[in-house]
N, C-alpha and C positions, 0 to 999 in steps of 0.2 A: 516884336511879334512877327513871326515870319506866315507867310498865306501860300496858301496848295489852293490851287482851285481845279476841283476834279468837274464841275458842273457838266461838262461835257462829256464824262465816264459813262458808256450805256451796260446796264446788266449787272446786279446785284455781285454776282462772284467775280467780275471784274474791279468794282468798287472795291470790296473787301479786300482781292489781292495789292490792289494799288494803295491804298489805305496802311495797311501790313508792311511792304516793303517800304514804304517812306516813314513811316514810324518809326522801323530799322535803319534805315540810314541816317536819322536823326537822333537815333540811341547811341550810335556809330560815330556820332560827328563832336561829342564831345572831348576833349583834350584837357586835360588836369594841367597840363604843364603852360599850357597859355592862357591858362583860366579861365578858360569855357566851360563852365559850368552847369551849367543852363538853356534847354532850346523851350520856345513854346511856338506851335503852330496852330493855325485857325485854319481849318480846312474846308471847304466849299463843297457842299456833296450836290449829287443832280436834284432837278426838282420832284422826284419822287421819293426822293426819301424825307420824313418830317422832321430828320434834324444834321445840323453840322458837325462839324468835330475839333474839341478841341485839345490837344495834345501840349503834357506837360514834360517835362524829361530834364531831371536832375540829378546829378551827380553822385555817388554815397557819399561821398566826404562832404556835400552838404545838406544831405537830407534822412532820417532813419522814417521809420515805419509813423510812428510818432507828429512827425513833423508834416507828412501827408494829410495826415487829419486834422489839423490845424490849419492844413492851409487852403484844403476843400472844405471845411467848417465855414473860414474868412471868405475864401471864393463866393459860397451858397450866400450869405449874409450879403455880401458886394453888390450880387447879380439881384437880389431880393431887395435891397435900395434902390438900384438903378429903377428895377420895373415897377415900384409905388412911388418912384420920384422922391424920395423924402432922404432924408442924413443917412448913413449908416454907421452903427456903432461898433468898431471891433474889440472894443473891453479896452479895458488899463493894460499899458504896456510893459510886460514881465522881466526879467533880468537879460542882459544882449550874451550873444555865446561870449563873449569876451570878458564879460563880468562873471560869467559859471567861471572861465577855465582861470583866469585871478585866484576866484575863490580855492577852485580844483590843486591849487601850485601853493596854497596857503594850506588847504588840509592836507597837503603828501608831507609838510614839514611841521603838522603838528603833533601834539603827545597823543591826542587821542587816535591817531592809524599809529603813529610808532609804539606804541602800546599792543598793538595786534599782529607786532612781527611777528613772535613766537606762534600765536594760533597760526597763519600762512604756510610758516616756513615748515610747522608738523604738518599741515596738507600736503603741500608740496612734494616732501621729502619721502612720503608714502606711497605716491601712485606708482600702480602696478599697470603693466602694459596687458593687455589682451593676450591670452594664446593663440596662437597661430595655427590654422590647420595644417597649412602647406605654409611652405619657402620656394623660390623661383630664384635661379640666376638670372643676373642676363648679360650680353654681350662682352661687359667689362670687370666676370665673375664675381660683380658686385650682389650681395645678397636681395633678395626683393619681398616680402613679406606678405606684399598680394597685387592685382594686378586690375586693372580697370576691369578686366574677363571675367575676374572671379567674383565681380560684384553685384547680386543680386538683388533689385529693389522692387521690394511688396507694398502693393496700397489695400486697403481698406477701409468700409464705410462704416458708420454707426447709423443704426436705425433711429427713427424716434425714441421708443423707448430706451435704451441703451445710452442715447444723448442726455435724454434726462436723468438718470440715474447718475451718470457721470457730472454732470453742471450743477444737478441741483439735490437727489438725495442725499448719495455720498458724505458731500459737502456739509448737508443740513444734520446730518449726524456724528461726523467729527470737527464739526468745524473747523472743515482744512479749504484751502486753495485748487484748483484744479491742477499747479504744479503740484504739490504736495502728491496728488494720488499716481498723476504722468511718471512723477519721480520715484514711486511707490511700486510700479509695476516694472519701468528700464531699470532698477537698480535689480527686482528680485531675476529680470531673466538672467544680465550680466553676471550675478551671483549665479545661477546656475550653470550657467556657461563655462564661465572661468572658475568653477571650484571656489570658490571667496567667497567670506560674509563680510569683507570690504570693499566697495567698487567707491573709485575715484569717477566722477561726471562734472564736463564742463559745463557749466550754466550760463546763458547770456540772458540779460537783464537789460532794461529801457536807456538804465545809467540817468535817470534824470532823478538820483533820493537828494536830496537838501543835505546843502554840506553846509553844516549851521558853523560858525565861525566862533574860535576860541575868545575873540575880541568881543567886549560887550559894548561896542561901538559900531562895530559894522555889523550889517543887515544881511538875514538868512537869502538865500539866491532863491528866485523863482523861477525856473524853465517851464512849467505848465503850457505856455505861450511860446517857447522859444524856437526856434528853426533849427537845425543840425544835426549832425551825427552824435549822438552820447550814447550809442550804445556800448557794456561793460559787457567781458569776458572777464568769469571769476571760478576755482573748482571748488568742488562741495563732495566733501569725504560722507559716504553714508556706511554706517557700520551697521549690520544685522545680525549681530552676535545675541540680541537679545529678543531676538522676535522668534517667534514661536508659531500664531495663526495670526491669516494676511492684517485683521483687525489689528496688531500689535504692529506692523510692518506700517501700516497708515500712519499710527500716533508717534512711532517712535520714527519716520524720517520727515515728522512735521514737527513735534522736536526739536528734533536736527537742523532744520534747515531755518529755526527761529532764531537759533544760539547762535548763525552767521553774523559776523560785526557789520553793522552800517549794510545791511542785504547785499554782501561782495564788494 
């Protein structure tokens, strides 16, 4: 554990800029190729502020979205022993990333994924590219298709009510997933975009579904607990050939996205 001691910092927006830029340099300081993976700092704020800081900073390749919460879960529970003085319990120990990716090199060569070439290879084999508004040469009369200039990003908020309709009626009425409807609304604009009532979309998923083992000797993998990076990139062909009003566009690309083998 590495320590910052700011205690001597005076004035709130000097704190915060000092804070900021050694956070970045400690984001900065990680190297994959010599295995640094990992910084944590303890930092020392002045005595007017009521608390310190402590700064975690891992790498992707060993940490997804997933693995954060696990390990601030364990953190909370650690800190929450220490201050009643007594044991702390961090559950039964789940499968190690080394036992998923065994498992992972054992289901890439069994019948049940080789069995699902043909579904893949007809997605695959389909996708259609976006139309392009414009084309751009550049320099090396190489064609360029768009340009960092041309790209435009819109944010948007949902109110309460709109939050909830979205999270909880919607849902409570087709019994779909909040992908299910996300994917319901990006598939109908791209179809109108591109003239298509097929749009090809990549999906990324947590990657941690149980790859149950064709052997009836070895034991299904647990990541629930596990640290790492598993997140999967997989496409998902939605065809809207048959939808008619948006209601039919929710059931039939929830559907769709049930018939995917093993969820990508």
């Amino acid at each position: 554990v590495i320590n910052e001691d700011f205690r001597e910092v005076k004035g709130k927006d000097e704190l915060r800029n000092i804070i900021k830029e050694t956070s970045e340099k400690y984001q900065r300081s990680l190297d994959i190729e010599k295995g640094e993976l990992i910084r944590v700092v303890w930092i020392q704020t002045p005595q007017s502020e009521t608390q310190n800081r402590l700064l975690i900073v891992i790498h992707h390749l060993a940490v997804d979205g997933v693995s954060w919460r696990i390990l601030l879960e364990d953190l909370e529970l650690l800190v929450s022993g220490l201050r009643s003085g007594g044991k702390t319990d961090l559950g039964k120990k789940g499968s190690s990333y080394r036992q998923w990716f065994e498992e992972l090199q054992k289901y890439g060569q069994g019948e049940r994924l080789l069995n699902q070439r043909t579904y893949w290879e007809n997605v695959s084999r389909n996708i259609t590219e976006l139309p392009d508004d414009k084309e751009n040469e550049d320099e090396t009369n190489i064609k360029i298709k768009i340009r960092a200039k041309d790209i435009l990003n819109i944010s948007t908020k949902l109110g309460e009510k709109e939050t909830k309709k979205l999270l909880q009626d919607v849902p409570s009425v087709y019994h779909t997933e909040i992908n299910d409807i996300l994917l319901s609304a990006l598939a109908k604009t791209i179809s109108g975009y591109s003239k298509t009532n097929k749009v090809t979309i990549e999906l990324e998923g947590h990657g941690r579904e149980e790859l149950e083992s064709e052997s009836d000797t070895d034991q299904t993998t647990d990541t629930t607990h596990t640290g790492g990076w598993f997140t999967t990139h997989y496409p998902v062909r939605v065809d809207l050939n048959e939808v008619k009003e948006e209601c039919d566009l929710i059931k039939s690309v929830k559907e769709q996205l049930r018939k995917i083998p093993d969820k990508g």
